[in-house]
DRENDOSE-425396 format. One record per atom (N, C-alpha, C): residue number from 1; residue in one letter; atom name; x, y, z. Coordinates in Angstrom, 1 decimal. Each point is the difference from the previous one (the first is absolute). Layout:
// DRENDOSE-425396
> NUM / A / CA / X / Y / Z $
...
// end
This chain:
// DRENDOSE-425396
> 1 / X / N / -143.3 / 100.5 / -30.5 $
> 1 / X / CA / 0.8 / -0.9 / 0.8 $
> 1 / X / C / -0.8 / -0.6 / 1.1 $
> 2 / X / N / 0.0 / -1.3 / 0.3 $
> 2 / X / CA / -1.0 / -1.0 / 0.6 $
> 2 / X / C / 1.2 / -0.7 / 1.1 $
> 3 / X / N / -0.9 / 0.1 / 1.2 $
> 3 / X / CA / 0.8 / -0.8 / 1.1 $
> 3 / X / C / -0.7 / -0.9 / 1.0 $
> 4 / X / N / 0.6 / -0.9 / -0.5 $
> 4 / X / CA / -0.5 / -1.5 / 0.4 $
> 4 / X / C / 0.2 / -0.5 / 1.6 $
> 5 / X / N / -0.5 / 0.2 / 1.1 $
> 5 / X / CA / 0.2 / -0.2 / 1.2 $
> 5 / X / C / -0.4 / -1.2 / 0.2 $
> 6 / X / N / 1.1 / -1.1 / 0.5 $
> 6 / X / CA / -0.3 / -1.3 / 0.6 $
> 6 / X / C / -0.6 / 0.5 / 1.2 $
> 7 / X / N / -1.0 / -1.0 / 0.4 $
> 7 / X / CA / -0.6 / 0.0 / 1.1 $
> 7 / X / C / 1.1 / -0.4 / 1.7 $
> 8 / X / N / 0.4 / -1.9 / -0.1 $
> 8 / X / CA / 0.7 / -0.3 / 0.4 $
> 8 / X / C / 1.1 / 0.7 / 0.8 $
> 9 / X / N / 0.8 / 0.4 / -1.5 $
> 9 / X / CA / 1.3 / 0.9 / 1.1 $
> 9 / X / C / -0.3 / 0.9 / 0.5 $
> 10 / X / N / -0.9 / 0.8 / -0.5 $
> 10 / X / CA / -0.4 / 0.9 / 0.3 $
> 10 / X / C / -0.3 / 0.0 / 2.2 $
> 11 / X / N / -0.5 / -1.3 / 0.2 $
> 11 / X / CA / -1.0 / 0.1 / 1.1 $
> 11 / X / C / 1.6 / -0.9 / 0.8 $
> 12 / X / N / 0.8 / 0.0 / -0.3 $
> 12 / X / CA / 1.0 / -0.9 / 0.4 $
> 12 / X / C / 0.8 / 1.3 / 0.2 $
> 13 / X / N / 0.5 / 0.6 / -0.4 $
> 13 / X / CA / 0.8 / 1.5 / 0.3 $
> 13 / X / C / -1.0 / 1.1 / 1.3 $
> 14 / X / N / -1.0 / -0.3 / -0.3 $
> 14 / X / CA / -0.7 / 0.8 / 0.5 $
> 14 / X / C / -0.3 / -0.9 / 1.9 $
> 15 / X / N / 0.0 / -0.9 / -0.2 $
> 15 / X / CA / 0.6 / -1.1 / 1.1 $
> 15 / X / C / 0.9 / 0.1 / 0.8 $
> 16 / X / N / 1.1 / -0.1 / -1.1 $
> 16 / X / CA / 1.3 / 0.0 / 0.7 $
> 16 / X / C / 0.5 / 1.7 / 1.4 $
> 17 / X / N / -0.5 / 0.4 / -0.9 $
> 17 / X / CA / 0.0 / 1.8 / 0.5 $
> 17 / X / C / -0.7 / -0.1 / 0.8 $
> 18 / X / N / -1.0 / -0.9 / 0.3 $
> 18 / X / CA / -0.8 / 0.4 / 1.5 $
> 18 / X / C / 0.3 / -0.9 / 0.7 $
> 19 / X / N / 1.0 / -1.1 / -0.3 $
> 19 / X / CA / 0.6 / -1.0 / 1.4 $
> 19 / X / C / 1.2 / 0.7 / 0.1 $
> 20 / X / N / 0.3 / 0.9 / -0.6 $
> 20 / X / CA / 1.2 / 0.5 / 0.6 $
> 20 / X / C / -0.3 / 1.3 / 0.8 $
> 21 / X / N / -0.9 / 0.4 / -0.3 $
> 21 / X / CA / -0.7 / 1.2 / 0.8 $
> 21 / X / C / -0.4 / -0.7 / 1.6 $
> 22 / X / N / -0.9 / -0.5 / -0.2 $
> 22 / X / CA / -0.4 / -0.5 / 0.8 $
> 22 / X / C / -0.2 / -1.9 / 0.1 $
> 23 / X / N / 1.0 / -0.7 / 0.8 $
> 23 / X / CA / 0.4 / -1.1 / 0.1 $
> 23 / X / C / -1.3 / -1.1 / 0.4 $
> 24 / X / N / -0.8 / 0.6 / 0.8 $
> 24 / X / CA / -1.1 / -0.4 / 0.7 $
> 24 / X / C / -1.2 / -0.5 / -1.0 $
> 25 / X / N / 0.3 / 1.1 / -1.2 $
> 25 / X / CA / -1.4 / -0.6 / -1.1 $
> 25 / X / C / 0.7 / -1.1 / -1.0 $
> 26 / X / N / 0.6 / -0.3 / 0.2 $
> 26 / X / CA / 0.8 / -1.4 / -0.6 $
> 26 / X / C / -1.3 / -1.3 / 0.0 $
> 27 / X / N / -0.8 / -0.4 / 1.0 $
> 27 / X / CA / -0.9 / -0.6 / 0.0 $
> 27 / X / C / -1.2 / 0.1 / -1.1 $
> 28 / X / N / -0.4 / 1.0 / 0.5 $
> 28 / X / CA / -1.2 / 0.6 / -0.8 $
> 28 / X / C / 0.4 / 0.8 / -1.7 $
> 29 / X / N / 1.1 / 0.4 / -0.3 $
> 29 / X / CA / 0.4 / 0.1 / -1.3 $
> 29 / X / C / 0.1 / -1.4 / -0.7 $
> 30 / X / N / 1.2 / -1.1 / 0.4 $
> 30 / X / CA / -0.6 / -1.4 / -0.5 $
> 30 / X / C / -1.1 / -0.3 / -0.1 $
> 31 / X / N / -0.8 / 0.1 / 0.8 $
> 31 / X / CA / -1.3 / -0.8 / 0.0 $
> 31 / X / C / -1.3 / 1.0 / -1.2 $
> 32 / X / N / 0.3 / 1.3 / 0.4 $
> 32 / X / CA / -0.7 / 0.8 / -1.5 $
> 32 / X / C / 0.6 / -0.4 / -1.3 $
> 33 / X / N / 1.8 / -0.3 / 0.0 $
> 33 / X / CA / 0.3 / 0.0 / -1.5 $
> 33 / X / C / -0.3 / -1.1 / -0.5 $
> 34 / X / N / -0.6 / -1.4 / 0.8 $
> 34 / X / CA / -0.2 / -1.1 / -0.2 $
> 34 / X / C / -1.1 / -0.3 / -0.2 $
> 35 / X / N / -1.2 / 0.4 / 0.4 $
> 35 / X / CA / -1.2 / 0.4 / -0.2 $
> 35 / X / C / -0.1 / 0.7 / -1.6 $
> 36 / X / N / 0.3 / 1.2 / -0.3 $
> 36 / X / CA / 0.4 / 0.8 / -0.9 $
> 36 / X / C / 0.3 / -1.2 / -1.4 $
> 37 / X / N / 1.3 / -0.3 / -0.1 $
> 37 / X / CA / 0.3 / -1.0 / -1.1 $
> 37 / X / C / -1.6 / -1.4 / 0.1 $
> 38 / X / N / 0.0 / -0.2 / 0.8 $
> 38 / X / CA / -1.3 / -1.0 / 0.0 $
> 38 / X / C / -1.1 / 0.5 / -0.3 $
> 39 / X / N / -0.2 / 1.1 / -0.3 $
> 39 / X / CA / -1.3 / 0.6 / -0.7 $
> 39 / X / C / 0.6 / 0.0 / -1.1 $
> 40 / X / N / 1.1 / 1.3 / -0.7 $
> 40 / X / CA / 0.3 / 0.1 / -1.2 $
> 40 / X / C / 0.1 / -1.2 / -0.5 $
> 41 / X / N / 0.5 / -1.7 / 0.7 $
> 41 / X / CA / 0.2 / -1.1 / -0.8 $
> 41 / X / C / -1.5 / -0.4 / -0.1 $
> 42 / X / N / -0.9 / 0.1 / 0.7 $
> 42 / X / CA / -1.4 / -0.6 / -0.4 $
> 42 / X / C / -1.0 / 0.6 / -1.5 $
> 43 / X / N / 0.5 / 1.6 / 0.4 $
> 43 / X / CA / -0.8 / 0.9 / -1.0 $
> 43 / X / C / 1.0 / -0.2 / -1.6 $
> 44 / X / N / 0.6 / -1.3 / 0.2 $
> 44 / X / CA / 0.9 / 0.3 / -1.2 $
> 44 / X / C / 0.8 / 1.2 / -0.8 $
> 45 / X / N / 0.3 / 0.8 / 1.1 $
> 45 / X / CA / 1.2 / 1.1 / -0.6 $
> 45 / X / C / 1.8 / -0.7 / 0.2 $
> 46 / X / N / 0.3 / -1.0 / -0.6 $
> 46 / X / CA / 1.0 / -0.3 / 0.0 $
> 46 / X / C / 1.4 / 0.5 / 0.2 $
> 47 / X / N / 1.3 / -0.3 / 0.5 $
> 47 / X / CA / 1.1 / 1.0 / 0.6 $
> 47 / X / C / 0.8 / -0.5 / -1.4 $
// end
């Protein structure tokens, strides 16, 4: 049995759980998940 992990949601759940933890990293989590997708979109791993 093989399990296929999107990247994406993956870092989007994992996001969300830390602006709700803590409200304050709301800046800096956007700005890494955005950074993040702009590499995976350069290195061609497509969503």
């Amino acid at each position: 049995m093989t399990f296929h992990i999107e990247i994406v949601p993956l870092l989007s759940l994992v996001a969300g759980i830390a602006i709700l933890i803590v409200p304050k990293l709301l800046n800096y989590i956007v700005a890494i998940y955005l950074i993040a997708l702009g590499v995976l979109g350069l290195l061609g791993h497509g969503f």
